[in-house]
MDAnalysis code that builds the backbone (N, CA, C; Angstrom):
import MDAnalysis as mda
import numpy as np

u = mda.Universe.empty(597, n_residues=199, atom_resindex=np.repeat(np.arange(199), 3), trajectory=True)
u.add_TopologyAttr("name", ["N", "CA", "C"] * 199)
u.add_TopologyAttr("resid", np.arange(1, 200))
u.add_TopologyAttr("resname", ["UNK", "UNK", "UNK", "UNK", "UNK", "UNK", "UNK", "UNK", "UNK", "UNK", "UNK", "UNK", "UNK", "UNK", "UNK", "UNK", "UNK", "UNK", "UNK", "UNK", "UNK", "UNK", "UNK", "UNK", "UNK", "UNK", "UNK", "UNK", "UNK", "UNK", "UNK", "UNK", "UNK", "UNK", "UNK", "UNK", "UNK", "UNK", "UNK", "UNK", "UNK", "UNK", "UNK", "UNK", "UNK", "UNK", "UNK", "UNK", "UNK", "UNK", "UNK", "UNK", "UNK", "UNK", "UNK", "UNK", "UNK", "UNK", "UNK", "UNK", "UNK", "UNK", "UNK", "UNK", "UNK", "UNK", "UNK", "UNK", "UNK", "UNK", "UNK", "UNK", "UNK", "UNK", "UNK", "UNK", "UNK", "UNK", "UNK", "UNK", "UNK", "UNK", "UNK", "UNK", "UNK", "UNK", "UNK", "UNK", "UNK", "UNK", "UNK", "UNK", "UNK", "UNK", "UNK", "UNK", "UNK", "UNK", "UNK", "UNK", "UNK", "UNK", "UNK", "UNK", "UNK", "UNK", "UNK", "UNK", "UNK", "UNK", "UNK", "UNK", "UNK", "UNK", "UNK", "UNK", "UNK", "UNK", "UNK", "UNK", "UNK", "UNK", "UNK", "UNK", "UNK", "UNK", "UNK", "UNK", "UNK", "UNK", "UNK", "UNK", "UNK", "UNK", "UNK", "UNK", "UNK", "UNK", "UNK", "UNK", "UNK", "UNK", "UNK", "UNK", "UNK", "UNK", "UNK", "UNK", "UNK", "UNK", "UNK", "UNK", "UNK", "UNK", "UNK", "UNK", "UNK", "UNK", "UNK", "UNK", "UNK", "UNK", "UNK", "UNK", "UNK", "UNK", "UNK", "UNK", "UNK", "UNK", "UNK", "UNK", "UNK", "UNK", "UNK", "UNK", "UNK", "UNK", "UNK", "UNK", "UNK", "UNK", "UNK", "UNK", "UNK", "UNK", "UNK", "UNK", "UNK", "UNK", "UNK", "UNK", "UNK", "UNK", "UNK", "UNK", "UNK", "UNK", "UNK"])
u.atoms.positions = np.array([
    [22.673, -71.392, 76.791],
    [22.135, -71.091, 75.474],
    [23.111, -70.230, 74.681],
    [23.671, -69.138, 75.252],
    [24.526, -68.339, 74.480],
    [25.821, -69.148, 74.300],
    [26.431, -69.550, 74.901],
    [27.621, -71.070, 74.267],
    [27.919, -71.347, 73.322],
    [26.227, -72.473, 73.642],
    [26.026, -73.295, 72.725],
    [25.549, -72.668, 71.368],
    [24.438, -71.952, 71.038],
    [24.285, -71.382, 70.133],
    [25.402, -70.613, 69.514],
    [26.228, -70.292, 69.930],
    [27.082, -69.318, 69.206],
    [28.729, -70.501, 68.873],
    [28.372, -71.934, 69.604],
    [29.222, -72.757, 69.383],
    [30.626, -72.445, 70.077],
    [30.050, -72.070, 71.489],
    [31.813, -71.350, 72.440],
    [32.067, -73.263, 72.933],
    [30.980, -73.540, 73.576],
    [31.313, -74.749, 73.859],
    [30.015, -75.851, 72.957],
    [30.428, -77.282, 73.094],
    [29.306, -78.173, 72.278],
    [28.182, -78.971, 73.358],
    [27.155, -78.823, 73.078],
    [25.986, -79.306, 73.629],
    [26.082, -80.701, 72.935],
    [25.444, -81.282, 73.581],
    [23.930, -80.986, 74.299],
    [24.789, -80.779, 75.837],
    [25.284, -81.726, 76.290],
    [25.691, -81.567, 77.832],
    [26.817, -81.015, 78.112],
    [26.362, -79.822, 79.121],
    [27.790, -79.224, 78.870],
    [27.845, -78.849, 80.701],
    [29.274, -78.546, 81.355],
    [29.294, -78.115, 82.731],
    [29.556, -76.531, 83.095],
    [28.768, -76.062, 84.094],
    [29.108, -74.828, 84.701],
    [29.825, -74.457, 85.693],
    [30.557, -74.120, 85.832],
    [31.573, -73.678, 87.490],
    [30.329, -72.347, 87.855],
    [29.630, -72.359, 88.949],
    [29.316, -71.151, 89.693],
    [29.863, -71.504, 91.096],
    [29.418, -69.974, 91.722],
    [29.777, -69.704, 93.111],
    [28.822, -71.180, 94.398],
    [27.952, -71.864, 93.235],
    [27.810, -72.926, 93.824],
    [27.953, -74.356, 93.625],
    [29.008, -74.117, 93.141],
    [29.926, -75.415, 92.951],
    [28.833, -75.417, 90.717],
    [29.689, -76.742, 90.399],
    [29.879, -77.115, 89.025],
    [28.311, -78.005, 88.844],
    [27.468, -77.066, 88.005],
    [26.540, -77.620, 87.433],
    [26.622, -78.015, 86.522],
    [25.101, -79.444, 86.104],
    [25.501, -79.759, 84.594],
    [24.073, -79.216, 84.352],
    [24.094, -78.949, 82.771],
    [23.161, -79.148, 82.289],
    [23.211, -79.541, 80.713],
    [21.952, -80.271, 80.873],
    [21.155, -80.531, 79.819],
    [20.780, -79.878, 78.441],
    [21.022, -79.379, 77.308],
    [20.335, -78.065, 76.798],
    [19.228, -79.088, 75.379],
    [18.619, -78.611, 75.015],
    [17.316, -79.049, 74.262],
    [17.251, -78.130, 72.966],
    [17.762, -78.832, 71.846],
    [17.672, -77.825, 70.649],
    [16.174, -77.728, 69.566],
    [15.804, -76.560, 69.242],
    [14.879, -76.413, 68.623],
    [14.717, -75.422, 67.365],
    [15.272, -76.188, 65.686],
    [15.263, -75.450, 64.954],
    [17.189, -74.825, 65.139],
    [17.995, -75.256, 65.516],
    [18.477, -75.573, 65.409],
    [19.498, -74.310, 66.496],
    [18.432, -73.876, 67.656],
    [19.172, -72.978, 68.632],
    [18.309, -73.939, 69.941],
    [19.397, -73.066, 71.082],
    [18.860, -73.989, 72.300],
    [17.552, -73.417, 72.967],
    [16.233, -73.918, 73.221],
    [14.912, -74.044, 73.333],
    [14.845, -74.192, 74.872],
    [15.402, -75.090, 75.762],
    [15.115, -75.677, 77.156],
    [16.327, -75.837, 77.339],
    [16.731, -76.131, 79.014],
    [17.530, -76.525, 79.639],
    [17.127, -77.347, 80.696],
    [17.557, -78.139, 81.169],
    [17.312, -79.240, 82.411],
    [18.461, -79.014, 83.247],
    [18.943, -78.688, 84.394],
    [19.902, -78.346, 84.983],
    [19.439, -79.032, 86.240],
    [20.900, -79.694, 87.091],
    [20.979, -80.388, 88.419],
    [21.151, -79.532, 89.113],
    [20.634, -79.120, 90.182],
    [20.703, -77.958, 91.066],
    [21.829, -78.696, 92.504],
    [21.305, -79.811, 92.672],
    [22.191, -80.094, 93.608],
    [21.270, -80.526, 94.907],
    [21.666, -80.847, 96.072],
    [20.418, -81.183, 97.283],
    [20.786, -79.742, 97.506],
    [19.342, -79.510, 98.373],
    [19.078, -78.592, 99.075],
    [19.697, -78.666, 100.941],
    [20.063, -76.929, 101.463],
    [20.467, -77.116, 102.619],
    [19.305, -76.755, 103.346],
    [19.226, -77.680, 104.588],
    [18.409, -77.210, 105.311],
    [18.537, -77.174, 106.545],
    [19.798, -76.954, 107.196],
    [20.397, -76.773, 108.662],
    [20.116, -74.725, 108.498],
    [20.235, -73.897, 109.418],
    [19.674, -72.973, 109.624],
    [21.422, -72.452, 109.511],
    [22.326, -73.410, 110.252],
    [23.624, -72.616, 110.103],
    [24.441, -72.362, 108.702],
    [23.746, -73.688, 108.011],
    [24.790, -74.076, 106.812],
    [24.203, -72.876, 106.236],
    [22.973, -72.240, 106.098],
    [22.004, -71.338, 104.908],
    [23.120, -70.528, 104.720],
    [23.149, -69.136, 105.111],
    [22.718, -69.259, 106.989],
    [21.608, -68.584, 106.647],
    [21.075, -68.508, 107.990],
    [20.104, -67.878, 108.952],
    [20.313, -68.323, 110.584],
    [20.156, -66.885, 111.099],
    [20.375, -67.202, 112.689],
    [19.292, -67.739, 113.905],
    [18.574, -68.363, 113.429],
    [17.763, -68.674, 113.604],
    [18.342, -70.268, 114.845],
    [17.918, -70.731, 116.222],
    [18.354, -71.800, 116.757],
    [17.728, -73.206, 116.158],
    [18.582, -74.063, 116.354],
    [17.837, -75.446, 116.343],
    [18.555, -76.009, 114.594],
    [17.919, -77.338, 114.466],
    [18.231, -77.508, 113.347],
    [17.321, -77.955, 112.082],
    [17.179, -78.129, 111.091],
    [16.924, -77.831, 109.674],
    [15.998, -79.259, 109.629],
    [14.795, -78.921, 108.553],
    [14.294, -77.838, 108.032],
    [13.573, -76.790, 108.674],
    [13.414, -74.965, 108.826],
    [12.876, -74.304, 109.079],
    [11.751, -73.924, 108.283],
    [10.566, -74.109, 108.638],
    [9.786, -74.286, 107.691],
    [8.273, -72.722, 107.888],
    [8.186, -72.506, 109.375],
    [7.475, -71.784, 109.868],
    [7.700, -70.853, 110.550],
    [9.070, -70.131, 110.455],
    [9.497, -68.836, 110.741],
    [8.865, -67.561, 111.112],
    [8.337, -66.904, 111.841],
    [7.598, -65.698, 111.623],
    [8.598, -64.876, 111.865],
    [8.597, -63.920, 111.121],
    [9.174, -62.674, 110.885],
    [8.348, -61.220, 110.737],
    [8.602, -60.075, 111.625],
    [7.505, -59.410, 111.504],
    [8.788, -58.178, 110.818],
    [7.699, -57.718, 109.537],
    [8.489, -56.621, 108.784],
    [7.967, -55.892, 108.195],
    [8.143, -54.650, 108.241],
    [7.287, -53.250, 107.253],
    [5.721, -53.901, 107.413],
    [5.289, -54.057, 108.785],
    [3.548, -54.093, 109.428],
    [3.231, -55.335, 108.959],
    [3.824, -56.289, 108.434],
    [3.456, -57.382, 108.333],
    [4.421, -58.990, 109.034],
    [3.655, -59.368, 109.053],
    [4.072, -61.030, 109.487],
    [4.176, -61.871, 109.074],
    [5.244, -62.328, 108.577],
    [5.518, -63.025, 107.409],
    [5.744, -64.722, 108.111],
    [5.175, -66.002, 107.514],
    [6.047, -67.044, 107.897],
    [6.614, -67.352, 106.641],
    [8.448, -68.051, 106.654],
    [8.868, -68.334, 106.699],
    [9.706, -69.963, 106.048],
    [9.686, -70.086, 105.386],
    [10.472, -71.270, 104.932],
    [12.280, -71.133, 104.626],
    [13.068, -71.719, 104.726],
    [14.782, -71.192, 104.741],
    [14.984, -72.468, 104.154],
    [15.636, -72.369, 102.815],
    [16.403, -73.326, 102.163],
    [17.693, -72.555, 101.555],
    [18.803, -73.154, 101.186],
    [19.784, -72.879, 100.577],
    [20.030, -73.338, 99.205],
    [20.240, -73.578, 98.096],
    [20.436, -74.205, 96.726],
    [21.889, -73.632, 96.560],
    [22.900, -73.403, 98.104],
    [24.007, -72.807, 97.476],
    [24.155, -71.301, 97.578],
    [23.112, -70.838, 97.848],
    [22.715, -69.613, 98.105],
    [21.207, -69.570, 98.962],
    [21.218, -68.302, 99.922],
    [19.920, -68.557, 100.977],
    [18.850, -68.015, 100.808],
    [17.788, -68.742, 101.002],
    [16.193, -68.432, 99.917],
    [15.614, -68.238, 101.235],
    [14.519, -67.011, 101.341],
    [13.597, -67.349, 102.089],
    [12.306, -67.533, 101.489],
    [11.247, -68.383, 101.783],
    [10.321, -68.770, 101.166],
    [8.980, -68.436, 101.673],
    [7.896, -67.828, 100.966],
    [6.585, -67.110, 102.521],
    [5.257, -67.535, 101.021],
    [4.534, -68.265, 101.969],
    [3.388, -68.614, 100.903],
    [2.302, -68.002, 101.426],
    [1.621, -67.306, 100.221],
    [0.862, -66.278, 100.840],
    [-1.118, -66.603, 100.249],
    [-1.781, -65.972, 100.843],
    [-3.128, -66.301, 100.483],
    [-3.392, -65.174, 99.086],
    [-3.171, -63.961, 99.669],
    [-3.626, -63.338, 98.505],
    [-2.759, -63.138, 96.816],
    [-3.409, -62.877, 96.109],
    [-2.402, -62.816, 94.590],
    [-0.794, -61.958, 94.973],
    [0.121, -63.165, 94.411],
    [1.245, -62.363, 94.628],
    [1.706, -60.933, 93.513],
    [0.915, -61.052, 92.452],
    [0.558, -59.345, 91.318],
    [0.985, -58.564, 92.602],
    [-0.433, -58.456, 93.654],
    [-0.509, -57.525, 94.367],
    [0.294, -57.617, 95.727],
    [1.618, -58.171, 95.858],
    [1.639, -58.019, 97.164],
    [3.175, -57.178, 96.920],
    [3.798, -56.461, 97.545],
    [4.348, -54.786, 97.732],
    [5.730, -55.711, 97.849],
    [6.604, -56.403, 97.065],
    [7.381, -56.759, 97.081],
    [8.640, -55.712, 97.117],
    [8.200, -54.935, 95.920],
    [9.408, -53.381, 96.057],
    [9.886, -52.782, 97.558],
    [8.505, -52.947, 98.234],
    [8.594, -52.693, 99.706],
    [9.650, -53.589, 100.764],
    [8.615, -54.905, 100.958],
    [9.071, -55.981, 101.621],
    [10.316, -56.408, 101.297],
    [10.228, -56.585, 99.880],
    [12.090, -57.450, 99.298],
    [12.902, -56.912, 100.065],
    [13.137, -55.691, 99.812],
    [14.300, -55.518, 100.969],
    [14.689, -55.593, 101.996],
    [13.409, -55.031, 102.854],
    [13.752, -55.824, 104.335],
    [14.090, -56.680, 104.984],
    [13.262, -58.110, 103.809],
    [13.940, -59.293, 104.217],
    [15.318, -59.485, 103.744],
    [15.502, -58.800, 102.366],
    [16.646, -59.597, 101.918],
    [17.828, -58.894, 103.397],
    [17.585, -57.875, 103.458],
    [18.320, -57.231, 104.692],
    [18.380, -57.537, 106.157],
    [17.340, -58.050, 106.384],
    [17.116, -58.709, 107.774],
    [18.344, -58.861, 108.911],
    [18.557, -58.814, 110.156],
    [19.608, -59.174, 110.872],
    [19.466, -60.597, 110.585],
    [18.623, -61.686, 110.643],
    [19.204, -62.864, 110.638],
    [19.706, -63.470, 109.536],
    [19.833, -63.043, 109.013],
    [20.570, -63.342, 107.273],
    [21.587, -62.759, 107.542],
    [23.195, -63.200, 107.584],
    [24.361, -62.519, 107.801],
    [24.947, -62.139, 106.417],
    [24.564, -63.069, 105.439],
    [24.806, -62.860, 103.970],
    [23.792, -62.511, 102.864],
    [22.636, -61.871, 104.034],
    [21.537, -61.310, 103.289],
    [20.405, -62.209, 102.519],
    [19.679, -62.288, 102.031],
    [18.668, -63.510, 101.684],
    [18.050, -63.016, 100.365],
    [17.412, -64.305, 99.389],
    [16.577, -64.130, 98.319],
    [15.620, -64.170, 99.030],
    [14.148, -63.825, 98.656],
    [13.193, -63.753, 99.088],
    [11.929, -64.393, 97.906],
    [11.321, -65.206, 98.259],
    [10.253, -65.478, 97.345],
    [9.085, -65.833, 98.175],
    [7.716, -64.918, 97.262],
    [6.801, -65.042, 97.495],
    [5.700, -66.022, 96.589],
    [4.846, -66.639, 97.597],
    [4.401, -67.738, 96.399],
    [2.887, -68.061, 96.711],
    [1.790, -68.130, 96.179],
    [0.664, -68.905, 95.757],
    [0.448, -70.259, 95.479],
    [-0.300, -71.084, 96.113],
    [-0.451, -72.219, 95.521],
    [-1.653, -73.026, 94.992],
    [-1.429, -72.997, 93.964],
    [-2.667, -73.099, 92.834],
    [-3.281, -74.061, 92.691],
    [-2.333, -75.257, 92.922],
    [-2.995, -76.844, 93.334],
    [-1.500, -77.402, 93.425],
    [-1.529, -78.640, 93.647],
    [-0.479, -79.725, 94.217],
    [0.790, -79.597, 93.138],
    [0.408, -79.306, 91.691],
    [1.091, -79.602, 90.636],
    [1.460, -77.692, 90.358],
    [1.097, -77.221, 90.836],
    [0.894, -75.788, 90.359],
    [1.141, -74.329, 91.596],
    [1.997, -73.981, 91.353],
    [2.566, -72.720, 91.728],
    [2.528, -71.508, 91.353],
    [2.504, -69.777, 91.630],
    [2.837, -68.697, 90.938],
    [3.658, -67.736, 92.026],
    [4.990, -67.738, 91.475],
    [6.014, -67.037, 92.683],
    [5.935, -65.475, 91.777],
    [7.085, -64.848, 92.753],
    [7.527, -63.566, 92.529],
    [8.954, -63.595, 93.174],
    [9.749, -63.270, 93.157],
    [11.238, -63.467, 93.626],
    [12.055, -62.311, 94.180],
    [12.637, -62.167, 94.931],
    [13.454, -60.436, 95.271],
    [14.504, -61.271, 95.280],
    [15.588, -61.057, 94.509],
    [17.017, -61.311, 94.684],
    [17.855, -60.705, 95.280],
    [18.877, -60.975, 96.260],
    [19.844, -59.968, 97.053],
    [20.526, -59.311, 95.921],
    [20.780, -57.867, 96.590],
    [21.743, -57.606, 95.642],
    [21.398, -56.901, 94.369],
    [19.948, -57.520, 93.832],
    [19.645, -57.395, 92.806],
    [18.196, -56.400, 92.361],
    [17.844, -56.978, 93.349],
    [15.684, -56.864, 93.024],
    [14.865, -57.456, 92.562],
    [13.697, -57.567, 92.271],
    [13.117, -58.362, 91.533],
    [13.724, -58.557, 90.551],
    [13.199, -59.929, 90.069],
    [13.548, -60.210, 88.613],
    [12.369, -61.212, 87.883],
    [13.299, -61.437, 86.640],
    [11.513, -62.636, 86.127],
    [11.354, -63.906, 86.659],
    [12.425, -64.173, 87.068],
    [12.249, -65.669, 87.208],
    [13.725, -66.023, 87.528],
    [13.718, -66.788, 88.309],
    [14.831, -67.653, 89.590],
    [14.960, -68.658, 89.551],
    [16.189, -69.678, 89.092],
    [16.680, -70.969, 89.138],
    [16.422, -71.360, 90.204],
    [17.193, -70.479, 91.115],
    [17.915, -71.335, 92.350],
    [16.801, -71.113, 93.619],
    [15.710, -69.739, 93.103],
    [14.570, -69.448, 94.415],
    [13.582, -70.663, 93.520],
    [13.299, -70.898, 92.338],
    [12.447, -71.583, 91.952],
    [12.722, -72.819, 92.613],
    [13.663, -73.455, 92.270],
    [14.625, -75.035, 93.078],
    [14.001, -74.657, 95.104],
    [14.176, -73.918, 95.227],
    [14.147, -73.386, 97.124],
    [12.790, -73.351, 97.306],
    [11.830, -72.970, 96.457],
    [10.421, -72.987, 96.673],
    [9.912, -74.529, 96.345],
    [10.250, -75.027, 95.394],
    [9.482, -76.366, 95.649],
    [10.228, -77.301, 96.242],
    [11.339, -77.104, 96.877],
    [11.723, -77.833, 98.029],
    [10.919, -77.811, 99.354],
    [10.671, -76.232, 99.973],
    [9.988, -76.055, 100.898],
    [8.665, -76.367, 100.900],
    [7.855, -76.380, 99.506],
    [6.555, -76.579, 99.139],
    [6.416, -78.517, 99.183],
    [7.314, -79.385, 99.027],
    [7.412, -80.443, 99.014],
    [7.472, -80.753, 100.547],
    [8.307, -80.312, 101.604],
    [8.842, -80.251, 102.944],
    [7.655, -80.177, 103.571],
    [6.677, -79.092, 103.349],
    [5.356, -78.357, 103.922],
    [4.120, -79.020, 103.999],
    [4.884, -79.853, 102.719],
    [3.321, -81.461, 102.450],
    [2.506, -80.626, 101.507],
    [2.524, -79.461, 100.628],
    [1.741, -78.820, 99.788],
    [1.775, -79.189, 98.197],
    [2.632, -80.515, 98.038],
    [3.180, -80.742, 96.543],
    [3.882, -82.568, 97.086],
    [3.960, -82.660, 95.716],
    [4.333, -84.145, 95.759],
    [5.753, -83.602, 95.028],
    [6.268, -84.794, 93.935],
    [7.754, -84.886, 93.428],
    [7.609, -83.582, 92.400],
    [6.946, -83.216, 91.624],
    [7.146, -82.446, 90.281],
    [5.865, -81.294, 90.842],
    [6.417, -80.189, 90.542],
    [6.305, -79.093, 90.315],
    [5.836, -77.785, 89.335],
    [5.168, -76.760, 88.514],
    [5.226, -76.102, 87.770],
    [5.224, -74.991, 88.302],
    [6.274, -73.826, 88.143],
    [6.068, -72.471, 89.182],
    [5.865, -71.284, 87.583],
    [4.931, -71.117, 87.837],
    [4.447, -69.697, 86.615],
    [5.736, -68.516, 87.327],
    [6.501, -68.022, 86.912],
    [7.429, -66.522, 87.474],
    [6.796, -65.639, 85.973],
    [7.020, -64.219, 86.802],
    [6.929, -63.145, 85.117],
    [7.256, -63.792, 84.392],
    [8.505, -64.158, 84.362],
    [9.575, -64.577, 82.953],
    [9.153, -66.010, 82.042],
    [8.183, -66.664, 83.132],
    [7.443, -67.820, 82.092],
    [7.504, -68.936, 83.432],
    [7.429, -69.965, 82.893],
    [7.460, -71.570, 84.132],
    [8.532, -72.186, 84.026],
    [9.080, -72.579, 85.236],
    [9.803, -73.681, 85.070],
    [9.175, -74.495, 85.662],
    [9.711, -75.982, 85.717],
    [9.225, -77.212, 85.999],
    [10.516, -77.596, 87.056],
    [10.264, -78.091, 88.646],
    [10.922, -78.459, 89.477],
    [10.964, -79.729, 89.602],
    [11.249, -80.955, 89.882],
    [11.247, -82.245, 90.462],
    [12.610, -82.480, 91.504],
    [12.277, -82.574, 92.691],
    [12.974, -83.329, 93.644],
    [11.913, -84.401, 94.614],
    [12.898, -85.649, 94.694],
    [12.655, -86.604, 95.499],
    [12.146, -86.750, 96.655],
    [12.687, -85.657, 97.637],
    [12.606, -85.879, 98.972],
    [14.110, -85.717, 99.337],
    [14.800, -86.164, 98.789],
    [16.087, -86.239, 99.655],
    [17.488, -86.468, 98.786],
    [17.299, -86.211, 97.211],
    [18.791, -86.365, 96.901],
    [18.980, -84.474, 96.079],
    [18.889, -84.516, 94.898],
    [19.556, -83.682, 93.626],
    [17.814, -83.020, 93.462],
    [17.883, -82.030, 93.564],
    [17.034, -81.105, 92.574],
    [16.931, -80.822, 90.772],
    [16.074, -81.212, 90.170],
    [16.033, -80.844, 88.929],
    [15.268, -79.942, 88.406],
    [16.077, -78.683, 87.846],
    [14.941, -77.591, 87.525],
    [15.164, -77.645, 85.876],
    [14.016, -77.514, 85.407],
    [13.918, -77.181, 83.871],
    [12.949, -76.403, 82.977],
    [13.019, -75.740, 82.136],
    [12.646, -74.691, 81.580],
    [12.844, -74.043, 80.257],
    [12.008, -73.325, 79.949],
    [12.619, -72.801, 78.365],
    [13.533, -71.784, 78.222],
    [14.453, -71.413, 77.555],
    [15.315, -69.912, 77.840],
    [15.275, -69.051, 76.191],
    [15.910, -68.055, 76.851],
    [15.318, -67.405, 75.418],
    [16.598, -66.110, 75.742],
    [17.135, -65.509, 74.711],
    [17.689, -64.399, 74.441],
    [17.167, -63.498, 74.701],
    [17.329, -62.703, 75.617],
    [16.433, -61.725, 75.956],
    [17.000, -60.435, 75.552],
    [18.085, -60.041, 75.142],
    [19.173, -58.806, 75.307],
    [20.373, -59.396, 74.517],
    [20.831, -58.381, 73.676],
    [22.018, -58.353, 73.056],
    [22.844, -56.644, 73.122],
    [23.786, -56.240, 73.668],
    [25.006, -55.474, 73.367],
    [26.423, -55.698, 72.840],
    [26.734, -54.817, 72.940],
    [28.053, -54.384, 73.015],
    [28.959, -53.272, 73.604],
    [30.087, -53.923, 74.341],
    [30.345, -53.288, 75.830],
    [31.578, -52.500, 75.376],
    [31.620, -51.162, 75.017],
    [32.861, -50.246, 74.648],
    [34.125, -50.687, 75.574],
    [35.207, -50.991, 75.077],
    [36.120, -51.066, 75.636],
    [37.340, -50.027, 75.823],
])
């Protein structure tokens, strides 16, 4: 959105180099700034070594228990390029002590490169509401790449069919994967913050 709107590069389709290889995306103009994005996430990993996680055997890990800060968590491990752990929970995720938990997991010994963490609700087949701990980072509003990792595992688990809607703070995105090729996540984006960085 910032790019394109400001005209660094030209939409509609334009490519990204990240630390997980070269995405494309899609961007969606409205009024004459960018509104949505549709972005290829890529297949998902699901060998335990490729994530990583140290965990034996091979991929998908879907039912993990992990016991941390008095609780028992299971478990889902996907990668989007980076390593998600995924824990679907009964009660409202509002209330569940993520400030607490996030870290532990993201810290965990079996994560050698440390882990995202998302917690998730499931509302019906079509319908999701996560919360996300990012390594590194902390919570945040909302997650490309844990959003892409949750309805992979939620598809894997038999709890969802092809398409997806995950409510995060920051608003919904919309997931669709197949079963077995490219992930597509899409969503609205918005300017959230503007500075200027003294040099």
């Amino acid at each position: 959105k910032y790019a394109v709107d400001r005209k660094i590069v030209k939409g509609p389709g334009i490519s990204i180099e990240t630390l997980a290889g070269i995405k494309q995306v899609e961007t969606v103009a409205s009024g004459g700034k960018v509104a949505h994005a549709r972005v290829n996430m890529g297949r998902p990993v699901l060998d335990p070594e490729d994530i990583p996680v140290t965990v034996k055997g091979k991929g998908p890990v879907l039912n993990h228990r992990l016991a941390v800060g008095g609780r028992d968590l299971e478990l889902a491990f996907v990668s989007m390029g980076n390593p998600h752990a995924i824990c679907f929970i009964e009660g409202d995720v509002d209330n569940f002590p993520l400030h607490e938990i996030g870290p532990l997991v993201e810290r965990h010994s079996i994560f050698p490169e440390r882990t995202n963490f998302e917690i998730v609700n499931r509302i019906g087949r079509d319908k999701l509401k996560a919360r996300v701990w990012e390594r590194g980072v902390g919570e945040t509003l909302a997650c490309g790449s844990g959003s892409s990792a949750t309805a992979v595992a939620c598809r894997l688990k038999g709890f969802s069919d092809e398409r997806v809607d995950i409510t995060m703070p920051g608003g919904v995105l919309s997931v669709a994967w197949d079963g077995e090729g490219d992930v597509f996540l899409q969503g609205p984006v918005e300017e959230v913050f503007t500075g200027v960085c003294p040099l």
